[in-house]
Backbone as JSON Lines, residues from 0, in Angstrom:
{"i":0,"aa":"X","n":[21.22,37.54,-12.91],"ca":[20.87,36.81,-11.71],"c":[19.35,36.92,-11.47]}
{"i":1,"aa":"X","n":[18.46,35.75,-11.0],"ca":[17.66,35.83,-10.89],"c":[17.22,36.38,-9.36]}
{"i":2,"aa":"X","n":[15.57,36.63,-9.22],"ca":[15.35,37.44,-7.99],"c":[14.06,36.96,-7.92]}
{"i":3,"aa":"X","n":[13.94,36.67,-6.21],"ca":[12.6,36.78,-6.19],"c":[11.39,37.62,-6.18]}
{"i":4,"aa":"X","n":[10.55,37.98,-6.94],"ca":[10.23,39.08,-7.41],"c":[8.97,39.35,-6.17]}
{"i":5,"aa":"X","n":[8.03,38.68,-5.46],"ca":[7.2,39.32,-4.61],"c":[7.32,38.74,-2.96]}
{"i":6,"aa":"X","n":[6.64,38.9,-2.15],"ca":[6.36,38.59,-0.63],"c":[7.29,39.17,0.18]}
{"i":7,"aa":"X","n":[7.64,37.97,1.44],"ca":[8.28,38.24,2.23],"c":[9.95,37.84,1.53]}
{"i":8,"aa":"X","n":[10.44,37.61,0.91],"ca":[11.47,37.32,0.54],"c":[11.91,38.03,-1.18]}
{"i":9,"aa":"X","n":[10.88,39.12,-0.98],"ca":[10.92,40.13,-2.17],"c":[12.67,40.25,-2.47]}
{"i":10,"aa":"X","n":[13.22,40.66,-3.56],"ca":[14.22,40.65,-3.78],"c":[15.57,40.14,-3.8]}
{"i":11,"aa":"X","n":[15.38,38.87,-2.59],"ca":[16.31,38.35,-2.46],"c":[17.14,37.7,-3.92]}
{"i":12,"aa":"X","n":[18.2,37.26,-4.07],"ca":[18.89,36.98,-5.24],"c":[18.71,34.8,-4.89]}
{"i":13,"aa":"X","n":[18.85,34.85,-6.58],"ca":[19.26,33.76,-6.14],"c":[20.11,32.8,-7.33]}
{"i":14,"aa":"X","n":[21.0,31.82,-6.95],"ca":[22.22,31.46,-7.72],"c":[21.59,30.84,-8.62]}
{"i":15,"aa":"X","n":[22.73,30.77,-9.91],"ca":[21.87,30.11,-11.44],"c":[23.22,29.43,-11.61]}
{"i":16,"aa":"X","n":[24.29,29.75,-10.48],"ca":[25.72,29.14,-11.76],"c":[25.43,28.09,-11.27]}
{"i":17,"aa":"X","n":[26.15,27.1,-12.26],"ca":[26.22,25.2,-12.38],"c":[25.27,24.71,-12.67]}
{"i":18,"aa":"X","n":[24.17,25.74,-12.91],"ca":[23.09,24.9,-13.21],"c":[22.88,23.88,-14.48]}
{"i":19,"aa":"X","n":[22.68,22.94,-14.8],"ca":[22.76,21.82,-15.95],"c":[21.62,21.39,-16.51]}
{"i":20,"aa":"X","n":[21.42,21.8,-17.75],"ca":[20.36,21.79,-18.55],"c":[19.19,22.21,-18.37]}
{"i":21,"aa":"X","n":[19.35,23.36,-17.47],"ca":[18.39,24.22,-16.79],"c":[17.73,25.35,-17.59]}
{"i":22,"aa":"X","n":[16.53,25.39,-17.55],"ca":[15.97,27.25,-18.53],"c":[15.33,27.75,-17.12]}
{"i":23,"aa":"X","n":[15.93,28.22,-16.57],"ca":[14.79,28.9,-15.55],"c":[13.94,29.86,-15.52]}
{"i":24,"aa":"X","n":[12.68,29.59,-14.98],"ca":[11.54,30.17,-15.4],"c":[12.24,31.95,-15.24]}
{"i":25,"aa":"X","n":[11.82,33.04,-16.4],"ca":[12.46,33.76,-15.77],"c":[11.55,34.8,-15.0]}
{"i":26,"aa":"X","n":[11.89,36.46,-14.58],"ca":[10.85,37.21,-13.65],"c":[9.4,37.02,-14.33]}
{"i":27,"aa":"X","n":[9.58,37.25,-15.75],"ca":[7.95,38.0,-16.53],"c":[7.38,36.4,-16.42]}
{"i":28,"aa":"X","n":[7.81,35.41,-16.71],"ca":[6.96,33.94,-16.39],"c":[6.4,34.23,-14.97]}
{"i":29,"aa":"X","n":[6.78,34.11,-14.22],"ca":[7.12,33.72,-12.35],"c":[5.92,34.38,-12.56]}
{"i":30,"aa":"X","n":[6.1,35.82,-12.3],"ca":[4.96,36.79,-12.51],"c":[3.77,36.46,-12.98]}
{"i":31,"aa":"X","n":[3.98,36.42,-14.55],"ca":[2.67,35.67,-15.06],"c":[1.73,34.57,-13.9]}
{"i":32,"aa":"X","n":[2.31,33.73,-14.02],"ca":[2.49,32.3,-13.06],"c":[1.34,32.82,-11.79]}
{"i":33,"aa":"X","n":[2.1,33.66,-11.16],"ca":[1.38,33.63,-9.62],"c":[0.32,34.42,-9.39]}
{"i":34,"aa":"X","n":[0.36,35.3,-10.63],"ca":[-0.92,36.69,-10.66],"c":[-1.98,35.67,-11.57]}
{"i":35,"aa":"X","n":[-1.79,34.54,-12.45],"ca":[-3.15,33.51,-12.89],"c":[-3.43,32.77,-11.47]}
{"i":36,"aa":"X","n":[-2.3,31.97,-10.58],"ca":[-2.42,31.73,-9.38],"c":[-3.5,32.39,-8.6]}
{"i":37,"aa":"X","n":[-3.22,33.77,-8.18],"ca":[-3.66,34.17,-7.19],"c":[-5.26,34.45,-7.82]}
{"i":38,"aa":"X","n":[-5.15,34.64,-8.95],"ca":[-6.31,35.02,-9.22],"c":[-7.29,33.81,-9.39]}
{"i":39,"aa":"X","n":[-6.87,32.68,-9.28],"ca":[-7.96,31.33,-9.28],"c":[-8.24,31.31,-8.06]}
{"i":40,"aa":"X","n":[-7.0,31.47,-6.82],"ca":[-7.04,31.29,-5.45],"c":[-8.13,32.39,-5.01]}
{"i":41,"aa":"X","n":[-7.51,33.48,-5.08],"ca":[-8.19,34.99,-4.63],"c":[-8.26,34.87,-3.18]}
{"i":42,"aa":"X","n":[-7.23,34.64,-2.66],"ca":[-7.18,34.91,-1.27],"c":[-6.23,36.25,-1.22]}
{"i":43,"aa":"X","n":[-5.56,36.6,-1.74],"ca":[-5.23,38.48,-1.8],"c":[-3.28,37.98,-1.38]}
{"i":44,"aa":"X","n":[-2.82,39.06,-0.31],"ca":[-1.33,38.98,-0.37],"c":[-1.24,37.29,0.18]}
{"i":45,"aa":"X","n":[-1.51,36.51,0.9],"ca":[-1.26,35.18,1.73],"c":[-2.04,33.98,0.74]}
{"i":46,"aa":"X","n":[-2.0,34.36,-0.78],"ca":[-2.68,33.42,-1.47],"c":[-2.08,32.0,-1.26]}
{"i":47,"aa":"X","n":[-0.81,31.25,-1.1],"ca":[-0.25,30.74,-0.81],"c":[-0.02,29.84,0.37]}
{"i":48,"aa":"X","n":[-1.18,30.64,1.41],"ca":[-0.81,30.56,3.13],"c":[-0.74,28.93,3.5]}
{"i":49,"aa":"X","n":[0.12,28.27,4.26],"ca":[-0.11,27.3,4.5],"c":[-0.05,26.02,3.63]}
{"i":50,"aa":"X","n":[0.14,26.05,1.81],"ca":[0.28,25.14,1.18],"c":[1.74,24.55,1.2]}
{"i":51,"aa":"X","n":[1.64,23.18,0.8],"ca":[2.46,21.88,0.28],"c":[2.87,22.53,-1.02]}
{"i":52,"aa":"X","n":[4.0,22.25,-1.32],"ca":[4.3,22.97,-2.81],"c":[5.23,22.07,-3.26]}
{"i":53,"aa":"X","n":[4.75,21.57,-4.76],"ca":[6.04,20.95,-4.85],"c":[6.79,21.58,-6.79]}
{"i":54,"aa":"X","n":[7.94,21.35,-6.84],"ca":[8.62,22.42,-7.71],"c":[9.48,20.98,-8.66]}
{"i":55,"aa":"X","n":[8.66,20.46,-9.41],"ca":[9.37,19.33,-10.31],"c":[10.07,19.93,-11.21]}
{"i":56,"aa":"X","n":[11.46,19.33,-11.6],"ca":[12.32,19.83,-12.82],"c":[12.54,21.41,-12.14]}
{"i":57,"aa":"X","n":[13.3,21.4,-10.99],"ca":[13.44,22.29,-9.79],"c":[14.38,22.9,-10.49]}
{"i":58,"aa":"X","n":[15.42,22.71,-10.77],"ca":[16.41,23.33,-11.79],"c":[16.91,24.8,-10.15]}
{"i":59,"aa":"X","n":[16.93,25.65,-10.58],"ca":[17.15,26.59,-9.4],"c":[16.25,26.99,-8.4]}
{"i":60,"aa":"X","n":[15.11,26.25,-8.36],"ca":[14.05,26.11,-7.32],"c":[13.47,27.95,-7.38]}
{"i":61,"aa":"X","n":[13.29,28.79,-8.53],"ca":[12.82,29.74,-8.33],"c":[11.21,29.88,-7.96]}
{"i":62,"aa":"X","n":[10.61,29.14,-8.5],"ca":[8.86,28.53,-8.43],"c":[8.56,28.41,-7.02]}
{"i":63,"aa":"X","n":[9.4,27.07,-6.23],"ca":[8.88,26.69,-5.62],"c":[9.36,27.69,-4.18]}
{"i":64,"aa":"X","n":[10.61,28.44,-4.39],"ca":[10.88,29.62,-3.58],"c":[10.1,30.67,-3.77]}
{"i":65,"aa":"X","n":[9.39,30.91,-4.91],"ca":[8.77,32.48,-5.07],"c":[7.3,31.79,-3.99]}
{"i":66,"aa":"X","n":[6.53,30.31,-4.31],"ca":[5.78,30.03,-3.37],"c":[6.11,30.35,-2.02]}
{"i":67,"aa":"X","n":[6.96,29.95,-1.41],"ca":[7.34,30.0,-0.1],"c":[7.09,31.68,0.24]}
{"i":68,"aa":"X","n":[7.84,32.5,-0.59],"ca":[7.76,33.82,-0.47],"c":[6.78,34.3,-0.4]}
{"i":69,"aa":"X","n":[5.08,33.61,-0.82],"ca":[4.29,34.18,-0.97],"c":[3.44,33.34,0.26]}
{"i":70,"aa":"X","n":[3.85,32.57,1.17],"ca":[3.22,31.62,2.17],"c":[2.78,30.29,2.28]}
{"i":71,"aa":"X","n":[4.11,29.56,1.05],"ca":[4.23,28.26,1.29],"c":[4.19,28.0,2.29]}
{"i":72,"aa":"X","n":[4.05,27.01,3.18],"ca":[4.82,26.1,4.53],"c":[5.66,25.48,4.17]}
{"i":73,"aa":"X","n":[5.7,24.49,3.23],"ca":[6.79,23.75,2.71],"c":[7.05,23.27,1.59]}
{"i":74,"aa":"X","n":[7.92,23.48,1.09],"ca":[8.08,23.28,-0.35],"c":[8.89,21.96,-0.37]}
{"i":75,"aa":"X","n":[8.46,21.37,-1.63],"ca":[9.52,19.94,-1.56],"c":[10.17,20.47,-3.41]}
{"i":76,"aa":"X","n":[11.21,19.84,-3.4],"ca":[12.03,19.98,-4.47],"c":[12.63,19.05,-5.09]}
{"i":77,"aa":"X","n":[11.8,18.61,-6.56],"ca":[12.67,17.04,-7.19],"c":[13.05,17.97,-8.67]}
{"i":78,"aa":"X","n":[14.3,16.86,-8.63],"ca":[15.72,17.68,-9.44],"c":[16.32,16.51,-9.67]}
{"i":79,"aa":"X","n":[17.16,16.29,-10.83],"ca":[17.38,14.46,-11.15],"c":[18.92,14.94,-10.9]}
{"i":80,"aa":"X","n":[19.61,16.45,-11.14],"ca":[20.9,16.95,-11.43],"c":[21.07,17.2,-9.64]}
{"i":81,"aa":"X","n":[22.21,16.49,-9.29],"ca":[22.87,16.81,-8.09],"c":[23.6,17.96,-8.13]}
{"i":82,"aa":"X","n":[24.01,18.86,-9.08],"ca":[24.84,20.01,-9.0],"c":[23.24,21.33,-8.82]}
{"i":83,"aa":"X","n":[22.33,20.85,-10.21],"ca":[21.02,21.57,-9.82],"c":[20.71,21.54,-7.99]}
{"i":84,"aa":"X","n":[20.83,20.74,-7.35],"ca":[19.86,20.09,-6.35],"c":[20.97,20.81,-5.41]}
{"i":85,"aa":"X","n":[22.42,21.06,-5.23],"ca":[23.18,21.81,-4.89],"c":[22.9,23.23,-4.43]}
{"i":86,"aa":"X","n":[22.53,23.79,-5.63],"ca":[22.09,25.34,-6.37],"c":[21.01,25.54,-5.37]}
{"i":87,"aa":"X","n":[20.1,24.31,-5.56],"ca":[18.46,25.23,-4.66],"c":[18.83,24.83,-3.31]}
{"i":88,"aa":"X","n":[19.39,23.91,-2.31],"ca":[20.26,24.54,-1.48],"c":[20.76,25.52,-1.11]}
{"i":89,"aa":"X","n":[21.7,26.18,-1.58],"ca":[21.73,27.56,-2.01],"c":[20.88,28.5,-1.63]}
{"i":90,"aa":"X","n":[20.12,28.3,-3.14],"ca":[19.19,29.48,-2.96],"c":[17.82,29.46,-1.86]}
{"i":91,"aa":"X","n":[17.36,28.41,-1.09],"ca":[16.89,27.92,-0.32],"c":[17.41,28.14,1.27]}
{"i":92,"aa":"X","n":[18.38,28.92,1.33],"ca":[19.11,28.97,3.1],"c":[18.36,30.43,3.65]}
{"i":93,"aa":"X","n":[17.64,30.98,2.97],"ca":[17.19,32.01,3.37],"c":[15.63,31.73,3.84]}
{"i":94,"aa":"X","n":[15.03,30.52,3.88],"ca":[13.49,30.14,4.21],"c":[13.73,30.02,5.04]}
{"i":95,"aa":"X","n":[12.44,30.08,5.68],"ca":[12.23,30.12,7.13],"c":[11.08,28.62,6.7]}
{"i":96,"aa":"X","n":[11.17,27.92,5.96],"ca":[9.7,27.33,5.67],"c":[10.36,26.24,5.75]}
{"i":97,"aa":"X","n":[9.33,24.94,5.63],"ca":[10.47,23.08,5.6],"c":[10.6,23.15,4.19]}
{"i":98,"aa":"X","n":[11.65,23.15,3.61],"ca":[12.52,22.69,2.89],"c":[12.72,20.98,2.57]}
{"i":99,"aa":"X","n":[12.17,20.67,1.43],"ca":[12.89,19.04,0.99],"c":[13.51,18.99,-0.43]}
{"i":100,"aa":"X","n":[14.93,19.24,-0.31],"ca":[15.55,18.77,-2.17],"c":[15.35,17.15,-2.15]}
{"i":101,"aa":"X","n":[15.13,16.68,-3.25],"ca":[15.35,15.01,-3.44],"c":[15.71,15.04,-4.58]}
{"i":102,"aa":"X","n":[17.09,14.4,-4.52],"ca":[17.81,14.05,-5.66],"c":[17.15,13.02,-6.52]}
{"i":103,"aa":"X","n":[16.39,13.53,-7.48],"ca":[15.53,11.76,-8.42],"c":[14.99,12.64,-9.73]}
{"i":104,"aa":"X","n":[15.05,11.6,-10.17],"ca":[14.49,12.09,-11.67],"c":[12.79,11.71,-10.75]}
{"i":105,"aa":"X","n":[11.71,12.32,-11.59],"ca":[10.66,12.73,-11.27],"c":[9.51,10.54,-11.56]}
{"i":106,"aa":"X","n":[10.27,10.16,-12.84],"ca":[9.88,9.24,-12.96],"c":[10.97,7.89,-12.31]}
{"i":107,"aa":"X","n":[11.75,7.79,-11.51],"ca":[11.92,7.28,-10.98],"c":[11.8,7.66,-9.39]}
{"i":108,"aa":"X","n":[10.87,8.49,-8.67],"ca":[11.27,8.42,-7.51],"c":[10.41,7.61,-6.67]}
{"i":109,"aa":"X","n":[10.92,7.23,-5.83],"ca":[10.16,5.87,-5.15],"c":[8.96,6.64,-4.22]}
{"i":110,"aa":"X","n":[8.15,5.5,-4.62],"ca":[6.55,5.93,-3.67],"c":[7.11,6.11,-1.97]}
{"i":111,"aa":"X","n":[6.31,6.61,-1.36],"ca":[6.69,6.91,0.0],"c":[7.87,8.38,0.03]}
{"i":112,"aa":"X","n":[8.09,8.63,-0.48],"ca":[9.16,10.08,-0.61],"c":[8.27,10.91,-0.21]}
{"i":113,"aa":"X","n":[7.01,11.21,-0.84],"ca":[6.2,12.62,-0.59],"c":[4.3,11.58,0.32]}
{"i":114,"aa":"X","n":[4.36,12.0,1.33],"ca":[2.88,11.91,1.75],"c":[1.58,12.54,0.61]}
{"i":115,"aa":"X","n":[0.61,10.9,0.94],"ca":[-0.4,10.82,-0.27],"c":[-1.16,11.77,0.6]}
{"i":116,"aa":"X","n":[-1.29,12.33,-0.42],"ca":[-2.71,13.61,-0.94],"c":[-2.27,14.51,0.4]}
{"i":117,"aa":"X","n":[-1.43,15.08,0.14],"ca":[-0.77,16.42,0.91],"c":[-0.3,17.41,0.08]}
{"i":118,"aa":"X","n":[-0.73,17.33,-1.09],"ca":[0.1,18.59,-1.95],"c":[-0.99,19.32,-2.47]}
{"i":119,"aa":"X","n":[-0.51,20.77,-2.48],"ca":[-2.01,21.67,-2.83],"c":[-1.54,22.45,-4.52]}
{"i":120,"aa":"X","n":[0.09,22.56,-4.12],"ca":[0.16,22.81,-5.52],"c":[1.44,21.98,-5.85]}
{"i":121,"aa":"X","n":[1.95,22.07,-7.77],"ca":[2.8,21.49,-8.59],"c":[3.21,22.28,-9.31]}
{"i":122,"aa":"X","n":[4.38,22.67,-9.24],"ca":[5.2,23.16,-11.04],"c":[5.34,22.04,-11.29]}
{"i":123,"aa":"X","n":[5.49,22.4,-12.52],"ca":[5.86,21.09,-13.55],"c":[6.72,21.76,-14.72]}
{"i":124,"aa":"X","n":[7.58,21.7,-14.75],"ca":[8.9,22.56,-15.8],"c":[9.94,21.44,-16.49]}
{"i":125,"aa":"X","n":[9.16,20.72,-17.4],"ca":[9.93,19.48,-18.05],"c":[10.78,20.13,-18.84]}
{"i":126,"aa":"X","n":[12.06,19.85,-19.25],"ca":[12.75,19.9,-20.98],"c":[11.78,20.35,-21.73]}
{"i":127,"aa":"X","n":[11.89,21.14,-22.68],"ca":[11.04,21.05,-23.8],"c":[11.82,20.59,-24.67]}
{"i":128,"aa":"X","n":[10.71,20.67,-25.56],"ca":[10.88,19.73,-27.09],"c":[11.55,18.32,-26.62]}
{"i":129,"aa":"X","n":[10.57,17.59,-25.76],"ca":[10.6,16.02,-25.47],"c":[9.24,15.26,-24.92]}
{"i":130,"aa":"X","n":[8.27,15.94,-25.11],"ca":[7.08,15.54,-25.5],"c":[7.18,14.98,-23.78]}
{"i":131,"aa":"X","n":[6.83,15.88,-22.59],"ca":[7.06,15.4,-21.09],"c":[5.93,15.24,-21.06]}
{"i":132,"aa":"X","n":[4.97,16.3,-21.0],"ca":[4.0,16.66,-20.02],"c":[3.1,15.67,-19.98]}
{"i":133,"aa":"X","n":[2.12,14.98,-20.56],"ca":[1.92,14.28,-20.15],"c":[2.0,12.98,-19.37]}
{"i":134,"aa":"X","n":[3.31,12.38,-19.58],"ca":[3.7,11.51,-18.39],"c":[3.84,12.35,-17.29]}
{"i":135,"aa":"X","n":[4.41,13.17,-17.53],"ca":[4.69,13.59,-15.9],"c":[3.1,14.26,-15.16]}
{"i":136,"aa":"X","n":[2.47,14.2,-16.03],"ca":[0.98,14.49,-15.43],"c":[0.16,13.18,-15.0]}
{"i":137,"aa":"X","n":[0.59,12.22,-15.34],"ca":[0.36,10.45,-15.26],"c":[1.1,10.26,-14.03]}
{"i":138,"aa":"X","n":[2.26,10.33,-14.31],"ca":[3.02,10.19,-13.01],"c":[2.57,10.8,-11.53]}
{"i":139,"aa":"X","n":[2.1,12.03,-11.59],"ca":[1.91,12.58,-10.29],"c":[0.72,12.36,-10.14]}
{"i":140,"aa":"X","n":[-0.33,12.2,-10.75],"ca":[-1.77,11.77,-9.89],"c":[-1.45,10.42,-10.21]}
{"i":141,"aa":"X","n":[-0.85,9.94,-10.3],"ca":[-0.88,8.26,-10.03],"c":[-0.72,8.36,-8.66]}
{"i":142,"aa":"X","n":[0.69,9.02,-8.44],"ca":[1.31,8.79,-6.77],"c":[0.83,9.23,-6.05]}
{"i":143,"aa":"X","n":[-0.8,9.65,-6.14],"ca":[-1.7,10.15,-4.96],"c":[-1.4,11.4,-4.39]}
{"i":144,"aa":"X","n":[-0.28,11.78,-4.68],"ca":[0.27,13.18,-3.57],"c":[-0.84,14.14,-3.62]}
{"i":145,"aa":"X","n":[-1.68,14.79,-4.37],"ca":[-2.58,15.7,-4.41],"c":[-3.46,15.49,-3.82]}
{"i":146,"aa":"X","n":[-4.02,16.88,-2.94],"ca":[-5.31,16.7,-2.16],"c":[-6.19,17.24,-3.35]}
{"i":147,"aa":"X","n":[-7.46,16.95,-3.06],"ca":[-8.85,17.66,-3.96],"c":[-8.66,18.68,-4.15]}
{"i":148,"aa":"X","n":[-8.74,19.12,-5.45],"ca":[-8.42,20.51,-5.89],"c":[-7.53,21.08,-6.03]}
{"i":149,"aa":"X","n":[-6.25,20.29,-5.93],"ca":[-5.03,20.81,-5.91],"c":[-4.77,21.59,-7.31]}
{"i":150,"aa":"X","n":[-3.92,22.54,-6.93],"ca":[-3.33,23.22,-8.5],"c":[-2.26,22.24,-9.17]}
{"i":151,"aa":"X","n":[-2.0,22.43,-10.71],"ca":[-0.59,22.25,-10.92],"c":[-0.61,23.38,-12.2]}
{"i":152,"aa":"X","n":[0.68,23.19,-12.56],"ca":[1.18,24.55,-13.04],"c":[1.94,23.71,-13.69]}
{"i":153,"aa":"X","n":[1.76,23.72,-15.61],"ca":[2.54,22.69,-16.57],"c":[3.3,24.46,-17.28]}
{"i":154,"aa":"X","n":[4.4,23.97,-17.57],"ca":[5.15,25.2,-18.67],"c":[5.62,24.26,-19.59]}
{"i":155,"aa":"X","n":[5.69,25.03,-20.73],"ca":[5.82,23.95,-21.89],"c":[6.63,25.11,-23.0]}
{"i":156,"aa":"X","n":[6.89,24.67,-24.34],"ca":[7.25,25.87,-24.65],"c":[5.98,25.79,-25.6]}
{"i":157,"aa":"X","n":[6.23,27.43,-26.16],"ca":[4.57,27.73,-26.81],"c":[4.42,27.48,-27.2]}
{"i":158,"aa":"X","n":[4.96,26.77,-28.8],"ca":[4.49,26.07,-29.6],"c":[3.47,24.06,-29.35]}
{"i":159,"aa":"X","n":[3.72,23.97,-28.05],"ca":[3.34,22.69,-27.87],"c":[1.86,22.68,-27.4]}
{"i":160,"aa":"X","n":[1.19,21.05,-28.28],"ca":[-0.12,20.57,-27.78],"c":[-0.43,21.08,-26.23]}
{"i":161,"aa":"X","n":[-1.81,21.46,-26.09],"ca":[-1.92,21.53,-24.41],"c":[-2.1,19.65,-23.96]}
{"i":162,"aa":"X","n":[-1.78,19.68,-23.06],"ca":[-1.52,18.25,-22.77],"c":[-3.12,17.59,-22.81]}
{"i":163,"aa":"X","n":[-3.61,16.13,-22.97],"ca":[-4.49,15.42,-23.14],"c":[-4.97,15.87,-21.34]}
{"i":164,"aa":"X","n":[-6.11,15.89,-20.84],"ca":[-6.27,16.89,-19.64],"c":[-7.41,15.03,-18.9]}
{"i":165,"aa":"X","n":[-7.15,13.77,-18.81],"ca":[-7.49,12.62,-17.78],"c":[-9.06,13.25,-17.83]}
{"i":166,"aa":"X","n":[-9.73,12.47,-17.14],"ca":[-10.88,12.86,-16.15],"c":[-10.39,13.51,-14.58]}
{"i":167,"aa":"X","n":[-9.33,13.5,-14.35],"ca":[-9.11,14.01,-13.76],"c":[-8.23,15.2,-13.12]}
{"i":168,"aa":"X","n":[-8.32,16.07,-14.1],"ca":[-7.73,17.6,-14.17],"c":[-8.83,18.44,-15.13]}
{"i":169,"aa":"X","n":[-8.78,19.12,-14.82],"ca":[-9.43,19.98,-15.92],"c":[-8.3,21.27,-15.77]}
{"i":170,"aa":"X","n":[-8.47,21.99,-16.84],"ca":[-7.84,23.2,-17.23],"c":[-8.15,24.63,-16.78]}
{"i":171,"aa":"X","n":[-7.55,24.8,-16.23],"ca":[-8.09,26.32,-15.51],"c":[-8.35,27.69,-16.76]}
{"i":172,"aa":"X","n":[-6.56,27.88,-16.91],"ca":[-6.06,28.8,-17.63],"c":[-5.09,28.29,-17.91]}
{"i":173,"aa":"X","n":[-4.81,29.23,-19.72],"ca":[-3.2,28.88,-20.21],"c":[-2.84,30.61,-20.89]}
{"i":174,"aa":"X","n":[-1.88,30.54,-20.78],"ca":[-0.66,31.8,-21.52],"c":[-0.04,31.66,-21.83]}
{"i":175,"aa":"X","n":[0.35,32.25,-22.85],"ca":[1.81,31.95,-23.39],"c":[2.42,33.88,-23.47]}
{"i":176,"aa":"X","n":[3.87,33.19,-22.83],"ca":[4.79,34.38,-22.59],"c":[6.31,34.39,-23.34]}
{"i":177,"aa":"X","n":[6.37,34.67,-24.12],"ca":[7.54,34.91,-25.28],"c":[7.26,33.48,-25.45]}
{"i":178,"aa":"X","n":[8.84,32.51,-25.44],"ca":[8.96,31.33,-26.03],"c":[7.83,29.65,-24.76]}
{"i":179,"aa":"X","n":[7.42,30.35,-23.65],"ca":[6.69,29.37,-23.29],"c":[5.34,30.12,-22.88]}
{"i":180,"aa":"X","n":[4.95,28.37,-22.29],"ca":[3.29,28.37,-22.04],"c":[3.13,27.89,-20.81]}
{"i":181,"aa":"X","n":[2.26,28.5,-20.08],"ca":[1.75,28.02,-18.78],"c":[0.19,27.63,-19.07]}
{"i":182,"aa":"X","n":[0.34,26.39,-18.3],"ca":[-1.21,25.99,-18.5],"c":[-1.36,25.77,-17.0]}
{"i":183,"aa":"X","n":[-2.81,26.07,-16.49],"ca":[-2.94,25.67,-15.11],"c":[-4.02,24.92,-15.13]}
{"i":184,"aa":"X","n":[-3.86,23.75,-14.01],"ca":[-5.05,22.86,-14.03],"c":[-5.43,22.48,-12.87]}
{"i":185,"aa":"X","n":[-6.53,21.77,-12.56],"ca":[-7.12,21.62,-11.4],"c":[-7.4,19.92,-11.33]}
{"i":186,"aa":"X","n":[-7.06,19.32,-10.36],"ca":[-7.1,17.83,-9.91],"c":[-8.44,18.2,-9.29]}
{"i":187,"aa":"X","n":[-9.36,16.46,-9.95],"ca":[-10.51,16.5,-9.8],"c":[-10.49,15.22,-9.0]}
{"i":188,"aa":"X","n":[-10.89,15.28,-7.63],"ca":[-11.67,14.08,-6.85],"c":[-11.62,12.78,-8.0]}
{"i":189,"aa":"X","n":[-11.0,11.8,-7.24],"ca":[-11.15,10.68,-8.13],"c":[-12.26,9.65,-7.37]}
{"i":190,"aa":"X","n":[-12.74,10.2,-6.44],"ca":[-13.72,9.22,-5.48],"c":[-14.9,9.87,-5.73]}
């Protein structure tokens, strides 16, 4: 069973059964993940305070819950699997933060779902071995949702290209932790 490993919601558990075609990120990723996080942020325990978070390919929403735990405000959650989208429900009744599951695959969800340029950060946790990341990196700064400077957070598995990086992202940091890779990047002002 997975757990949330730091903040205010340290330890809590959270459900993995039914999940469908799910790898969820597991503790030593998460970890990884939020200690490159905090350390780009460097705002200390409340690195998190107050951000938009959104948790694509949500699968059991552990990402976008360990955010919250660490001082999301609100996390939004796209998940194409209604039994997935079930699960982070679930594991989601214990926030105190706004909460949004949306049932949609990531490339079909209709404009107007998420307010333009309100998001500070992105997981991004495609399938591997299906060559995602870059559309789905097309896809989300198309739909404006990111404010200036926003983070996103691509996992891939390790063996894969780092994604083609627009004029508008650049690359923070990447790791690779057993079978995947985190790359973090930064949305660059398109004005």
């Amino acid at each position: 069973m997975l757990r949330v490993i730091a903040g205010k919601y340290k330890g809590k558990h959270l459900y993995t059964t039914c999940i469908e075609n799910a790898r969820p990120t597991l503790s030593r990723g998460r970890q990884v993940v939020f200690d490159m996080l905090a350390s780009i942020i460097g705002l200390g325990s409340n690195t998190f305070s107050g951000m938009c978070v959104i948790d694509c390919f949500a699968g059991t929403g552990a990402l976008g819950i360990e955010a919250a735990s660490r001082g999301a405000s609100e996390v939004i959650f796209i998940e194409k699997s209604k039994n997935n989208c079930n699960t982070i429900r679930k594991n989601a009744t214990f926030l105190e933060e706004k909460v949004n599951v949306i049932n949609s695959d990531l490339f079909r969800l209709p404009q107007g779902k998420i307010i333009r340029g309100s998001v500070d950060l992105v997981f991004i946790d495609p399938p591997y071995n299906q060559n995602l990341a870059n559309s789905c990196l097309k896809r989300i700064l198309n739909n404006g949702w990111l404010r200036d400077s926003a983070l996103l957070v691509l996992e891939t598995e390790s063996e894969a290209d780092n994604p083609k990086c627009s004029g508008y992202l650049h690359e923070e940091k990447t790791r690779t932790v057993s079978r995947s890779k985190f790359i973090i990047l930064r949305a660059i002002s398109r004005s």
